[in-house]
N, C-alpha and C positions, 0 to 999 in steps of 0.2 A: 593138570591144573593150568588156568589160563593166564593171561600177563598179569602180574598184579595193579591194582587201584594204587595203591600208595607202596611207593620205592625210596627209601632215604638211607642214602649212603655215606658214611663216615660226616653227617651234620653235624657242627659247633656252631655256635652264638655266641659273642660278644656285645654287649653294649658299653659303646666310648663315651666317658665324658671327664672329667680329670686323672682318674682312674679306668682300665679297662677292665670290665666285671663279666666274665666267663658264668655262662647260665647255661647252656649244653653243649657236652664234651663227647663230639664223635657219636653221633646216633644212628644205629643202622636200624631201619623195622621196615619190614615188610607187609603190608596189610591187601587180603583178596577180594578179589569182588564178589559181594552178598556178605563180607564178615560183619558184624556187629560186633564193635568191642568196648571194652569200657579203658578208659585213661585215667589212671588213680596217681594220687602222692599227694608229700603233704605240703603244703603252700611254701611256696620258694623253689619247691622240685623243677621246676621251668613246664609245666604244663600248658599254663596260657601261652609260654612261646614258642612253644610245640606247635603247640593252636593255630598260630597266627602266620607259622611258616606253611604249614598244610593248608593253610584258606589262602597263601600268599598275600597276606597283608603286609608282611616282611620277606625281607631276603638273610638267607645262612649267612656267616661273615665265613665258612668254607663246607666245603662238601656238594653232593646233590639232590635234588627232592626230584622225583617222576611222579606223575599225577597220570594216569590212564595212559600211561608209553611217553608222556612228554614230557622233557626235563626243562621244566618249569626255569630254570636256574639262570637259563640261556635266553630267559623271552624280555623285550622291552616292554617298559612299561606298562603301552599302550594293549600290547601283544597277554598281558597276564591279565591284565582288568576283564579281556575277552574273556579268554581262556577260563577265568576265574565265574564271569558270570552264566557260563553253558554247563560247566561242569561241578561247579561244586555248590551245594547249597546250606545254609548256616539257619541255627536257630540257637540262642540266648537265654540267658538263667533271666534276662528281662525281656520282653517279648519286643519292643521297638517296635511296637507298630506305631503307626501315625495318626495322632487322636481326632484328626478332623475328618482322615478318613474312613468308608463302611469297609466291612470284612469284605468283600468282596473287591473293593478297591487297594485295600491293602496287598491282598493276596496275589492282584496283576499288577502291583509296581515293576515286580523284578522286569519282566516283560515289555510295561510300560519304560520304563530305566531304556532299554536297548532300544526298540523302534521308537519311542521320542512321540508316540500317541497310542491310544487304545483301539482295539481291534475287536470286530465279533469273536475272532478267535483266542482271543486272548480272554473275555468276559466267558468263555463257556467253557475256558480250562479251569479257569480260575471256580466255577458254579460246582465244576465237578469235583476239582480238589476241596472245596467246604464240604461239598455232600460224600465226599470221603473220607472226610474227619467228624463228620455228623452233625455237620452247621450249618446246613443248609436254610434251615430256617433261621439263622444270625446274619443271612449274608446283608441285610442292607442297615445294620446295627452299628454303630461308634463302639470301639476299645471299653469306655466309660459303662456304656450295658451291657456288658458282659462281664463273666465273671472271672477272676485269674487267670484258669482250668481254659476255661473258653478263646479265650486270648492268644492263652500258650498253643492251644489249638489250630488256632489261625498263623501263629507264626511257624507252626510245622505245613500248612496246607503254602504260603506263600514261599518256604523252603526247596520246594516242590515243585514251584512253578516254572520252574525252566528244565526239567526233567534229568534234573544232576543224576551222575552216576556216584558220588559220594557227599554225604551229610554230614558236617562238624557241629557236635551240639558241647555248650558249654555250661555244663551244670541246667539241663531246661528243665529241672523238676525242682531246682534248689530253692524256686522264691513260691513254691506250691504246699499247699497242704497236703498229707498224705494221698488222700483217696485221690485227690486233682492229679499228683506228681505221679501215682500208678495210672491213671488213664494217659495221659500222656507218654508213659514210658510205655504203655500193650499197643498204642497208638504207632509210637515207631517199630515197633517190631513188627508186628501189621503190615508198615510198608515196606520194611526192610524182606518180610517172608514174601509180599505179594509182587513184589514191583523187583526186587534185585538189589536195592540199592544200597550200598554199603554203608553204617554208619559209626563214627569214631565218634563216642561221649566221655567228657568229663566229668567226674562224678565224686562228691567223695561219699556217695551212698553204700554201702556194704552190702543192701539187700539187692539194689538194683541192679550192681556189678555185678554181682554172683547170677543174675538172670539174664549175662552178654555170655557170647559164643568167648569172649575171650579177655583176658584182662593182662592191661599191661603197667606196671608201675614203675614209675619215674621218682625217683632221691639223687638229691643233687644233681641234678643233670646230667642222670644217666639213667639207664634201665635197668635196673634192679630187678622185677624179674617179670617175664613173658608166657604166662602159662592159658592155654585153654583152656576153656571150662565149659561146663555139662549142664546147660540153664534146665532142662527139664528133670536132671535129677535135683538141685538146686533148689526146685518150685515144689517138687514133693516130698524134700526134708522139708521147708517151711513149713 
């Protein structure tokens, strides 16, 4: 087996403010690249700051995190905003797209974000990732015409657009209706089976977890327990 995608060795988290409030205690998990896993517990478990230490939005107050061989832990500022925007891509239980712009504009920010203008190439990755999520015909559509489903859609294709080798999704079926929240979830596994890309979701869905390669839960800020699982026996108890 090869380097893993995500390495986190002995992580704790603190947050100071009159008191100091410990929210994860020593976290080791290893996660491979192409796993799909889901991230369960129950609100407080420190999940979101799980989240936010693997997208590098925050720093561990000790330990290490590796992200594809690099130990994130040691990079400045300016050094992780890179690093964060090539490799890793995020999609939200609220889609954050930007209402003034079309799906197709939305979807090349990330790209637009780095090189500071729009590119042919960047407008026909972006055409290919709609029509890989089946939106081709949305692309020159506003947030507001589309439907939920479709939105969320969009913010997995703009996920995408810088060809991360790991995806952080936080709850992206949680503000959907059923039928929406499972097209969205065959949607990632889709890319996760076609393209490699490993994806770490938040979930406190039960059915959807049970249809990741692996499920990990977090109580109290710790890991409780780390078991794989068998999505296609899974899919045909259902």
């Amino acid at each position: 087996m090869g380097e893993p995608i995500v390495l986190l060795k002995e992580v704790s988290k603190n947050y100071e403010g009159k008191t100091i409030t410990p929210v994860l205690h020593g976290i080791d998990l290893t996660v491979q690249q192409g796993e799909f896993t889901a991230l369960m517990g129950p609100s407080g478990s420190g999940k979101s700051t799980l989240l936010n230490l693997l997208g590098l939005l925050d720093r561990p107050t000790s330990g290490s995190i590796l992200i594809a061989g690099t130990d994130t832990t040691s990079l400045s500022d300016e050094m992780r905003t890179r690093f964060r925007g090539e490799t890793i891509g995020f999609v939200f239980q609220f889609h954050h797209l930007l209402p003034a712009f079309t799906a197709l504009e939305n979807v090349m920010l990330p790209a637009m974000a780095r090189e500071g203008h729009q590119t042919p190439a960047m407008r026909k990755t972006a055409l290919e990732l709609l029509d890989a999520v089946g939106l081709s015909a949305q692309a020159q559509k506003i947030p507001t015409e589309m439907s939920g489903g479709q939105q969320q859609r969009v913010a997995v294709a703009r996920a995408l657009a810088m060809n991360p080798r790991l995806v952080l999704a936080d709850e992206p079926t949680g503000n959907l209706d059923t039928k929406a929240g499972q097209q969205v979830f065959d949607l990632m596994r889709h890319v996760n089976a076609s393209r490699g890309i490993t994806f770490l979701i938040v979930t406190h869905d039960d059915r959807l977890a049970h249809r990741c390669d692996r499920i990990v839960e977090l109580v109290d800020g710790e890991i409780a327990h780390d078991l794989p699982n068998d999505p296609l026996r899974q899919t045909q108890v259902v």
